[in-house]
N, C-alpha and C positions, 0 to 999 in steps of 0.2 A: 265377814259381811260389812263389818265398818271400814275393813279398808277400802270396800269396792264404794261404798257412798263416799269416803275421801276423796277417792280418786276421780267418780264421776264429778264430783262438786268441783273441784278444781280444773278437771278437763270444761269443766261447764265455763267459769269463770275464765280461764283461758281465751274461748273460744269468743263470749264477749267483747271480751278486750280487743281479741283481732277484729271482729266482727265492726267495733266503734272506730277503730285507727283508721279501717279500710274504708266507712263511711265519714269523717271528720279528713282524710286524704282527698275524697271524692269531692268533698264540699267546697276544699280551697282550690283547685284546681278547676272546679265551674263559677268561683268566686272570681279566679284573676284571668279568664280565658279571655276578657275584655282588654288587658293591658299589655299585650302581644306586639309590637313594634311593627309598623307594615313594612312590606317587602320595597325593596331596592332595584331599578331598573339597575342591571351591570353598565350600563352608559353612564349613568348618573352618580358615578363612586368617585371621581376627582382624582386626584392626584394624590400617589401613597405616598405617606408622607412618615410610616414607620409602621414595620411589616415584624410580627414575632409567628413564626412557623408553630416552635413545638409550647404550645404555653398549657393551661390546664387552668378552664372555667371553673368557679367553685359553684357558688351560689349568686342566688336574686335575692334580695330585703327590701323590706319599708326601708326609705332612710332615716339614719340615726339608728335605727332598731337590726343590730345586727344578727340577732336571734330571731327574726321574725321572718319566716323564710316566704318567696312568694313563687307561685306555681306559673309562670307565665313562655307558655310553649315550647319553644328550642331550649330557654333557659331554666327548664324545671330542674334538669339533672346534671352533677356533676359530670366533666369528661376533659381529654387532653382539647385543646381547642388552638386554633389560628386566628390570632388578634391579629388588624390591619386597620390604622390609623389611617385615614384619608384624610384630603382637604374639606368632604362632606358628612364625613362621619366616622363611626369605630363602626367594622364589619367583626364580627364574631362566630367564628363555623366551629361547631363543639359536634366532634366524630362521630359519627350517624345520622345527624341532624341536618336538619336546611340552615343557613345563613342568616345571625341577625342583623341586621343594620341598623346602630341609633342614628341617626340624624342627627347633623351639627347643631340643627337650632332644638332641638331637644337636649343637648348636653348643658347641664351643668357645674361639670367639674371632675375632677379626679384627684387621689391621694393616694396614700401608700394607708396600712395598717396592718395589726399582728393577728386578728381573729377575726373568724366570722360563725356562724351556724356550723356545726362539724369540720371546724379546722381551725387548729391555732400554728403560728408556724412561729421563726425567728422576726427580729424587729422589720418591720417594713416590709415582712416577706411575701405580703398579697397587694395587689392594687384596686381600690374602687374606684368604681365610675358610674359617679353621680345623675341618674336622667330622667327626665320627666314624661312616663307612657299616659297617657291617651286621659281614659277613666282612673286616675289614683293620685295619689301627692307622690312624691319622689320616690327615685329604688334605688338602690345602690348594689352594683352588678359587681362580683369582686372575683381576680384574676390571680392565676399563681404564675411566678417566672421564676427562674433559678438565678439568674444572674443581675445581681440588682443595678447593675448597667441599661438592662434591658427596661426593668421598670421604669427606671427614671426617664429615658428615652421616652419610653408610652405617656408617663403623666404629662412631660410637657407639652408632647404632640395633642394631646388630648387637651389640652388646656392651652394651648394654640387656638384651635378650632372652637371651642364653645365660648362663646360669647359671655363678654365681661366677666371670665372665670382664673381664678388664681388656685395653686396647687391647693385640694381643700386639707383640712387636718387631720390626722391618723386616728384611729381608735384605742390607741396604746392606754393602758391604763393601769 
């Protein structure tokens, strides 16, 4: 008999728990649906100006807060993604998802760095880019590549384009 109150008690307490994830999940996600990037006429994409096919989106954050994850539509979920630097912007297609496009004068910046929310890799091994959505103060949208050729490629292309922007600093720490 006392195992079966153990067990309910604990099944109880489980279910709780999921119960609040799945509503505190809900909450962020109707929290940032406002900071959503608006869509891109394909006319309006300028000139590519450095194209990575196989790369792999991690995450969105506050900036500065690399643990602080933000729920903002195509870029909720990790996935392999096709980054494409333009003279207008950084386009972002993360597999299954529509297309996000920052906009040049939304950017402000890009760097390298070693973590973010559920990923730590080798030195430099992910790329942020710095931009500023709609309703929020800055996010920092971070990128994985394998070939640190490739990164460096993207940051300067990307710090080409946004306005009065230098490579920003890594989060190495």
């Amino acid at each position: 008999m006392g195992e079966t109150i153990a067990a309910v008690l604990i099944a109880a307490i489980f279910l709780a728990i999921m119960i609040w994830m799945a509503a505190s999940w809900r909450r962020r996600v109707r929290h940032d649906s406002a900071l959503v990037p608006e869509p891109l006429a394909p006319a309006a994409r300028g000139e590519s100006l450095c194209l990575l096919e196989e790369g792999m989106y991690v995450a969105t954050t506050e900036h500065g807060e690399p643990l602080e994850r933000l729920a903002i539509g195509a870029l909720t979920y990790p996935g392999r993604a096709r980054i494409e630097v333009t003279s207008t912007g950084v386009g972002i297609r993360i597999a299954g998802e529509d297309e996000i496009f920052l906009r040049a004068d939304r950017l402000l910046g890009a760097g390298r760095a070693t973590w973010t929310i559920d990923r730590a890799v080798e030195k430099d091994g992910l790329i942020f880019v710095t931009w500023q959505p709609d309703a929020h103060g800055p996010a920092d949208s971070y990128l994985r590549v394998v070939d640190p050729g490739d990164g460096d490629r993207i940051v300067d292309a990307i710090t080409t384009i946004a306005a009065g922007s230098s490579p920003m600093a890594s989060n190495e720490q």
